[in-house]
N, CA, C and O atoms as CSV, one atom per row, in Angstrom:
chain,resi,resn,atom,element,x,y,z
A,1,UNK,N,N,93.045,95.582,94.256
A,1,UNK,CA,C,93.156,96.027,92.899
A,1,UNK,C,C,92.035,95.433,92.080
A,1,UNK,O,O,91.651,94.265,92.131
A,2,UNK,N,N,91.627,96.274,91.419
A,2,UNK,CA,C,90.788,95.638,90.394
A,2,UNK,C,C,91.393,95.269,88.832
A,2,UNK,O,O,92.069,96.064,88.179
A,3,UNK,N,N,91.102,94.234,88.485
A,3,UNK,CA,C,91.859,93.823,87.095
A,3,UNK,C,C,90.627,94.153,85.874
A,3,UNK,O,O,89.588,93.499,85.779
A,4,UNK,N,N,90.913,95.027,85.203
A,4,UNK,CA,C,89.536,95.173,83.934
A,4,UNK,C,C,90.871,95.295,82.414
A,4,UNK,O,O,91.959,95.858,82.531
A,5,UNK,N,N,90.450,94.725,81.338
A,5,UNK,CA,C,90.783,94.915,80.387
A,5,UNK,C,C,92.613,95.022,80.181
A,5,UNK,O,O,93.369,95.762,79.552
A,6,UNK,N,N,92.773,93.821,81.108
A,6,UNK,CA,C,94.041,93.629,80.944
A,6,UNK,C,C,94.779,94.569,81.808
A,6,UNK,O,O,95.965,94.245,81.863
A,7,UNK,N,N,94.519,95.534,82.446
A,7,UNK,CA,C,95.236,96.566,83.620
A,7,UNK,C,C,95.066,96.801,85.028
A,7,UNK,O,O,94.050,97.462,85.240
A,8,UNK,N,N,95.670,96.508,86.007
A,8,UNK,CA,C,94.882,96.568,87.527
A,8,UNK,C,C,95.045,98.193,87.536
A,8,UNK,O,O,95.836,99.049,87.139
A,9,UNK,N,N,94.012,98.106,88.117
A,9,UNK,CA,C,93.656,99.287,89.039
A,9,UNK,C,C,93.948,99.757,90.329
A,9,UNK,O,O,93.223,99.343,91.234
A,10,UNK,N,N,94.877,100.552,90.613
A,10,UNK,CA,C,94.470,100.704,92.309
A,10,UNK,C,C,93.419,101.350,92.988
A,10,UNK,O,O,92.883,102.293,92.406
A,11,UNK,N,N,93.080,101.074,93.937
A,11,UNK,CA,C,91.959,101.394,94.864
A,11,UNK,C,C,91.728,101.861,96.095
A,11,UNK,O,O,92.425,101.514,97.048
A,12,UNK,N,N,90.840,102.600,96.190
A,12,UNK,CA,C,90.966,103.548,97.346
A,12,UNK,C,C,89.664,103.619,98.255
A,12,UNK,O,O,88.581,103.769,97.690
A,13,UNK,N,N,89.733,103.501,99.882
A,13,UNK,CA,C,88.736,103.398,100.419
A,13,UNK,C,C,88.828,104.389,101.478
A,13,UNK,O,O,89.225,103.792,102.478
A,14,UNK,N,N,88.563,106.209,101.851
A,14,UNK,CA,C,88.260,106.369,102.514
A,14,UNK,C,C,87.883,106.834,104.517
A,14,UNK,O,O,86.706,107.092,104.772
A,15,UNK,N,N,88.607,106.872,105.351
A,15,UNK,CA,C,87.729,106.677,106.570
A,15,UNK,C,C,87.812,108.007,107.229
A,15,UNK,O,O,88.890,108.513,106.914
A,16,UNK,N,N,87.102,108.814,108.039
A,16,UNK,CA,C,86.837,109.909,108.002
A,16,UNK,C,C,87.765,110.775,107.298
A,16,UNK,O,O,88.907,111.207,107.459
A,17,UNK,N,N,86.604,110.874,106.257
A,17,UNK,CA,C,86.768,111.469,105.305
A,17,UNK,C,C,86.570,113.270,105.228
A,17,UNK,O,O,86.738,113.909,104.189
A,18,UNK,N,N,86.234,113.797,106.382
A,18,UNK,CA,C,85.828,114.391,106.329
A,18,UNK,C,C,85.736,115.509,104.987
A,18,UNK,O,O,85.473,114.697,104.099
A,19,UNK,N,N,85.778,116.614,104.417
A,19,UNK,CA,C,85.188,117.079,103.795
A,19,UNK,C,C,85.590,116.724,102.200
A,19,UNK,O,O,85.620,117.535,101.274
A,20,UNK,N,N,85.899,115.252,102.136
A,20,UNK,CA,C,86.055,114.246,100.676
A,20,UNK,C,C,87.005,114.793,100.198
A,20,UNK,O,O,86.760,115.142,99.043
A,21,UNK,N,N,88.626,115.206,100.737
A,21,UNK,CA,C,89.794,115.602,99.700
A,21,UNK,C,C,90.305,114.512,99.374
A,21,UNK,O,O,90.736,114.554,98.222
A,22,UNK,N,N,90.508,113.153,100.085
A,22,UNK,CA,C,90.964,111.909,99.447
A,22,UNK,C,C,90.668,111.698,98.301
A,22,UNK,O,O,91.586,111.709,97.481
A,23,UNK,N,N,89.598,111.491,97.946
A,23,UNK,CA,C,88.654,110.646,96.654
A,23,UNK,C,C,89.486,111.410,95.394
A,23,UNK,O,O,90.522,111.146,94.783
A,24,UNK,N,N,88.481,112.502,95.327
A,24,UNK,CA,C,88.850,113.253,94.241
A,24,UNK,C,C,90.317,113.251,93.889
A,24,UNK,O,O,90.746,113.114,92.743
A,25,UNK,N,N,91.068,113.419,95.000
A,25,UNK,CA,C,92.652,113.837,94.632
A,25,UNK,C,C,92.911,112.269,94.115
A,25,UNK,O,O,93.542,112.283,93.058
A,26,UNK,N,N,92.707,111.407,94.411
A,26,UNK,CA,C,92.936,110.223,94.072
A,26,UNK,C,C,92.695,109.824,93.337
A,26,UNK,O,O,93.359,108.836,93.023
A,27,UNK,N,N,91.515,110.253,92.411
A,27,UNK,CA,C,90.605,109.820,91.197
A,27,UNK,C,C,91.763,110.810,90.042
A,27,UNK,O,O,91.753,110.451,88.864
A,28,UNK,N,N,92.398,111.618,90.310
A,28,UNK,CA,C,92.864,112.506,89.397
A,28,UNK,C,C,94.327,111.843,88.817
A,28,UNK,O,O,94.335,111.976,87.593
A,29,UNK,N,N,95.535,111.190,89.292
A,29,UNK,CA,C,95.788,110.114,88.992
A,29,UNK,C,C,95.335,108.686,88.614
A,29,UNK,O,O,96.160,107.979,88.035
A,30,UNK,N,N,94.173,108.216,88.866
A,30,UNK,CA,C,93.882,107.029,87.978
A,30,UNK,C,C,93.370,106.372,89.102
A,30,UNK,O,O,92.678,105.491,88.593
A,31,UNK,N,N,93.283,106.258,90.287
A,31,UNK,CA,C,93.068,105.515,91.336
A,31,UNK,C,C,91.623,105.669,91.279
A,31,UNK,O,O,90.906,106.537,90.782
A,32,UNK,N,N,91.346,104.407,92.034
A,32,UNK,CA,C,89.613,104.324,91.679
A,32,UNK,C,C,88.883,104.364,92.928
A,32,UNK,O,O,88.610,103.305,93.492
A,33,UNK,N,N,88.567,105.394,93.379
A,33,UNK,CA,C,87.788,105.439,94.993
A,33,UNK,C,C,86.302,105.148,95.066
A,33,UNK,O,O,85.382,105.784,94.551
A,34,UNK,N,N,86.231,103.342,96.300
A,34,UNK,CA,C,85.228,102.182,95.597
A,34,UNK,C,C,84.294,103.312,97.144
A,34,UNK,O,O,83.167,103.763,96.945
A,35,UNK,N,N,85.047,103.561,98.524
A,35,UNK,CA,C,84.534,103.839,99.497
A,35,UNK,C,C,85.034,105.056,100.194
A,35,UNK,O,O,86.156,105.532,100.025
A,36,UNK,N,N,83.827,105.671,101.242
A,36,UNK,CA,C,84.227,106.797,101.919
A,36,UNK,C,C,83.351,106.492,102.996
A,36,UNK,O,O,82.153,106.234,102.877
A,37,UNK,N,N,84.045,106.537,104.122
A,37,UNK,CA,C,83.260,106.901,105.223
A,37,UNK,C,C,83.662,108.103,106.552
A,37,UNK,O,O,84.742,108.288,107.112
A,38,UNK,N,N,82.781,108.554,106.690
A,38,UNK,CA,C,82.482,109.739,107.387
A,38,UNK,C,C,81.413,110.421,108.537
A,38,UNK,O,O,80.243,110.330,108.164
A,39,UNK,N,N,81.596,111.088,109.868
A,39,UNK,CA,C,80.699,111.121,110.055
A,39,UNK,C,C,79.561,112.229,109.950
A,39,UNK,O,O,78.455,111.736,110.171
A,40,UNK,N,N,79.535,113.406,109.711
A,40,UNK,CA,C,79.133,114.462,109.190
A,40,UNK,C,C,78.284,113.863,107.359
A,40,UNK,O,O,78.835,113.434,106.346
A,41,UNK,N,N,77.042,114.080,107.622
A,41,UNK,CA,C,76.543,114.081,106.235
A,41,UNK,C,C,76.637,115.164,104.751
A,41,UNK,O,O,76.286,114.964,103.588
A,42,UNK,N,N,77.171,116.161,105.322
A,42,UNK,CA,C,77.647,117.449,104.578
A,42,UNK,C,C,78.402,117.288,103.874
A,42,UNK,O,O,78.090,117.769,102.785
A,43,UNK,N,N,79.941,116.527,103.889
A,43,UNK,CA,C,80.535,115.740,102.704
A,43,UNK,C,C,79.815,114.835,101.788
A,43,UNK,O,O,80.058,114.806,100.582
A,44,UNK,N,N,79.066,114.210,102.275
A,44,UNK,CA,C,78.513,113.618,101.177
A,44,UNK,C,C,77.449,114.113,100.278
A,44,UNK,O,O,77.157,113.645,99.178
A,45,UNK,N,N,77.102,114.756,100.666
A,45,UNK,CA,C,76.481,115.655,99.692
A,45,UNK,C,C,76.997,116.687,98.547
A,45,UNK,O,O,76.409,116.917,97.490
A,46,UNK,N,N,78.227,117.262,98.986
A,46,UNK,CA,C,78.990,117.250,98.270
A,46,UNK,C,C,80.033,116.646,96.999
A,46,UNK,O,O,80.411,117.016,95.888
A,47,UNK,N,N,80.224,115.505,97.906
A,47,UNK,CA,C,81.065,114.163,96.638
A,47,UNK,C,C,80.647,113.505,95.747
A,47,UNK,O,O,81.452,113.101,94.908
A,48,UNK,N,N,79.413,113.214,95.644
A,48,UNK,CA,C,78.987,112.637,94.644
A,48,UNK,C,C,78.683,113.274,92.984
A,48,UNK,O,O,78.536,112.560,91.993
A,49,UNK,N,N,78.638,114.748,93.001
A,49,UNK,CA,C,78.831,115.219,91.377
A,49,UNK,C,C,79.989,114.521,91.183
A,49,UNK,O,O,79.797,113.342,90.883
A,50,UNK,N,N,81.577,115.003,91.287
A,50,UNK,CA,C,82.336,114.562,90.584
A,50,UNK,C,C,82.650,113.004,90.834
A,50,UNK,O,O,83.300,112.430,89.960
A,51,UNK,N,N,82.307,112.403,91.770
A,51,UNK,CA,C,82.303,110.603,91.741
A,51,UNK,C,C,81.293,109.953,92.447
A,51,UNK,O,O,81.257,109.503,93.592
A,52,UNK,N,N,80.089,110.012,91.107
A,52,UNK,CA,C,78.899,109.582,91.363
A,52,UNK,C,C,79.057,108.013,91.697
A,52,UNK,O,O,77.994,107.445,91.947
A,53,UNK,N,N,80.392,107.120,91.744
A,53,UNK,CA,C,80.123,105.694,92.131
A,53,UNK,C,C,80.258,104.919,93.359
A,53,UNK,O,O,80.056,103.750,93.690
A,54,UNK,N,N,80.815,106.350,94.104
A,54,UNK,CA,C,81.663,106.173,95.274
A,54,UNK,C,C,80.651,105.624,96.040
A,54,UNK,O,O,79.529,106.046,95.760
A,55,UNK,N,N,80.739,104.632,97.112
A,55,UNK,CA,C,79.433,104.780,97.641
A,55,UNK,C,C,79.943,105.032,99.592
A,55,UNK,O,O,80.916,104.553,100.174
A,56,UNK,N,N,79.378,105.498,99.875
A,56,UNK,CA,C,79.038,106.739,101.011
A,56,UNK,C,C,78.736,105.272,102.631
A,56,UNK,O,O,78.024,104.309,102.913
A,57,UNK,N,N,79.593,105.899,103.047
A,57,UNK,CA,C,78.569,105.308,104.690
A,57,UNK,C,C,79.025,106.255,105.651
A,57,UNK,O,O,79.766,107.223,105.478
A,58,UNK,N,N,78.408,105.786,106.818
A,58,UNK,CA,C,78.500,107.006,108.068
A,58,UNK,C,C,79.422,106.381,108.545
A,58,UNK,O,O,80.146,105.650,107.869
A,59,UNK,N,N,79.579,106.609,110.091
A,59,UNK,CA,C,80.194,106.713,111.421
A,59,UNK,C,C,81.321,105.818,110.733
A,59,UNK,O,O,80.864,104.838,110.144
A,60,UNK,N,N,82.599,105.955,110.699
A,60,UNK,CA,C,83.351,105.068,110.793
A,60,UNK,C,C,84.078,103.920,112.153
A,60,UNK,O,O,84.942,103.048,112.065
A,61,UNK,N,N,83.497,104.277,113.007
A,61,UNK,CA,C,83.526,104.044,114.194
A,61,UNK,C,C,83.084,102.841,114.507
A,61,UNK,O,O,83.625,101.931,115.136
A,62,UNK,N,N,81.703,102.955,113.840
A,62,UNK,CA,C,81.064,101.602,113.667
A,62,UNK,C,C,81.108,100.705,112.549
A,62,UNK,O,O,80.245,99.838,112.412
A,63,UNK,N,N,81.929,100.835,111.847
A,63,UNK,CA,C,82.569,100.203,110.150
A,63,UNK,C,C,82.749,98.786,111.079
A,63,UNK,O,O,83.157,98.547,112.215
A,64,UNK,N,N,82.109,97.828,109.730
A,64,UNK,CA,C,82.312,96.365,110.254
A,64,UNK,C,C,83.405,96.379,108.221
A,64,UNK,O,O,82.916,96.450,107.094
A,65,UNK,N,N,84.357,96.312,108.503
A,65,UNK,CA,C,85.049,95.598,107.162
A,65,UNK,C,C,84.660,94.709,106.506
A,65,UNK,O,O,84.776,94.968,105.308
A,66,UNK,N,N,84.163,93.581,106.744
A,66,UNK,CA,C,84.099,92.494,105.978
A,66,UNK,C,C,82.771,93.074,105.188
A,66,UNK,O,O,82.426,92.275,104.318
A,67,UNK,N,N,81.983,94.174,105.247
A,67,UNK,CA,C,81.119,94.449,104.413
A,67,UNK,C,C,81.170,95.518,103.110
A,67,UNK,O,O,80.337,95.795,102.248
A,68,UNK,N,N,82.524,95.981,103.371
A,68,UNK,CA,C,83.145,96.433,102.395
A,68,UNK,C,C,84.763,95.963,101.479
A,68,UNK,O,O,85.841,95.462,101.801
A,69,UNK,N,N,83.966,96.603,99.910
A,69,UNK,CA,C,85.355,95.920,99.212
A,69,UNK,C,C,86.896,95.761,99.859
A,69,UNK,O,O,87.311,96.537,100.719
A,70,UNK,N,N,87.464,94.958,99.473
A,70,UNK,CA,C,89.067,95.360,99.331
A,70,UNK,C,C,89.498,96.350,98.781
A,70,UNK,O,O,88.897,96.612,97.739
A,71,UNK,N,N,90.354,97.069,99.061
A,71,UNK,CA,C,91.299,98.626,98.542
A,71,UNK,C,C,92.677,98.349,98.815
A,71,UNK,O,O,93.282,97.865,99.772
A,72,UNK,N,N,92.949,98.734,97.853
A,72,UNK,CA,C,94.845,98.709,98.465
A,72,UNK,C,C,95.304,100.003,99.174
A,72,UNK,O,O,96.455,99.935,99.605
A,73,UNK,N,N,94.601,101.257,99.403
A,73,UNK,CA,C,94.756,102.381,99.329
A,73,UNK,C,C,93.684,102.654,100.667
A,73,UNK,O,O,92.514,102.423,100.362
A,74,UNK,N,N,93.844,103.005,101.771
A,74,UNK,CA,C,93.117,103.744,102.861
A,74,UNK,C,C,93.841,104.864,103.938
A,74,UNK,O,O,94.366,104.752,105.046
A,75,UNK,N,N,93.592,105.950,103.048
A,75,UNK,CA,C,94.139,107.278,103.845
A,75,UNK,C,C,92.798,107.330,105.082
A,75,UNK,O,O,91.626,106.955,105.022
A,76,UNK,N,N,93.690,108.040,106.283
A,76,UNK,CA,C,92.563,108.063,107.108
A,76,UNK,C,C,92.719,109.710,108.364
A,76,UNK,O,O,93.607,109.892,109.196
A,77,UNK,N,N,91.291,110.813,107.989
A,77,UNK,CA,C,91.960,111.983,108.941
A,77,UNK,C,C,91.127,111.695,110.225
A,77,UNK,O,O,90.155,110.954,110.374
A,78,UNK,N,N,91.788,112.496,111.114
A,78,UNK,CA,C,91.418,112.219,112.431
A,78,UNK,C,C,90.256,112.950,112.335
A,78,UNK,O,O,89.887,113.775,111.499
A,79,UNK,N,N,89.709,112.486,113.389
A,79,UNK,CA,C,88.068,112.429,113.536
A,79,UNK,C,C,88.127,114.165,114.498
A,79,UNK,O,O,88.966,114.603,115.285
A,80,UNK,N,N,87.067,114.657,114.060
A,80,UNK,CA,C,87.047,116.315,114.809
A,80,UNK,C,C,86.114,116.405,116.050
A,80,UNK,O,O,84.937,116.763,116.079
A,81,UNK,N,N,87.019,115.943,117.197
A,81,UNK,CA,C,86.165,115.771,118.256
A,81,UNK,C,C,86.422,117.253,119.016
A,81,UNK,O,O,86.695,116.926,120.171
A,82,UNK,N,N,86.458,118.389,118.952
A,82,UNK,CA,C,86.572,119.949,118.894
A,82,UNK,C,C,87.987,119.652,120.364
A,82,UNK,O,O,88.440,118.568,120.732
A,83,UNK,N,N,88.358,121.134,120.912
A,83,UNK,CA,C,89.462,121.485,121.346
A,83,UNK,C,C,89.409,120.487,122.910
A,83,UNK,O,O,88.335,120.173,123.424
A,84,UNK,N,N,90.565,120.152,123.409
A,84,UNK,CA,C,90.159,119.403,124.659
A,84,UNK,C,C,89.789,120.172,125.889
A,84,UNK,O,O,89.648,121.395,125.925
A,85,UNK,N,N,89.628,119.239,127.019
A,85,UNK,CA,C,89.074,119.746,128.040
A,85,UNK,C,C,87.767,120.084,128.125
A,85,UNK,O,O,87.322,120.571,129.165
């Protein structure tokens, strides 16, 4: 949570994200989305008009945590590795 001006915030981080419905839907209640990661660069090109602060990384696969904020909030969709076999 982030504490500003006397109110915490909740917070939201992100992990394949694919085509960024977390953020936004999350930003629309009050929640503050600090991270997204994804592996396709095509979402991110997309997400940033409506939440220019978000900040963006790739592969989540290779996500080391300790280099990103704390969130109280991490929705996560499965990764689109196409049909089996």
């Amino acid at each position: 949570m982030i504490e500003a001006e006397g109110k915490a915030t909740i917070t939201l981080g992100s992990l394949f994200d694919g085509i960024g419905g977390f953020p936004p839907a999350a930003a629309r209640p009050g929640i503050q989305p600090l991270w997204a990661r994804r592996i396709p660069d095509f979402p991110i090109q997309v997400t940033p008009p409506p939440l220019p602060d978000i900040a963006h990384g790739g592969d989540p696969t290779t996500l080391d945590g300790g280099y990103l904020p704390p969130v109280c909030i991490v929705p996560a969709g499965g990764p689109a590795t196409g049909p089996p076999g």
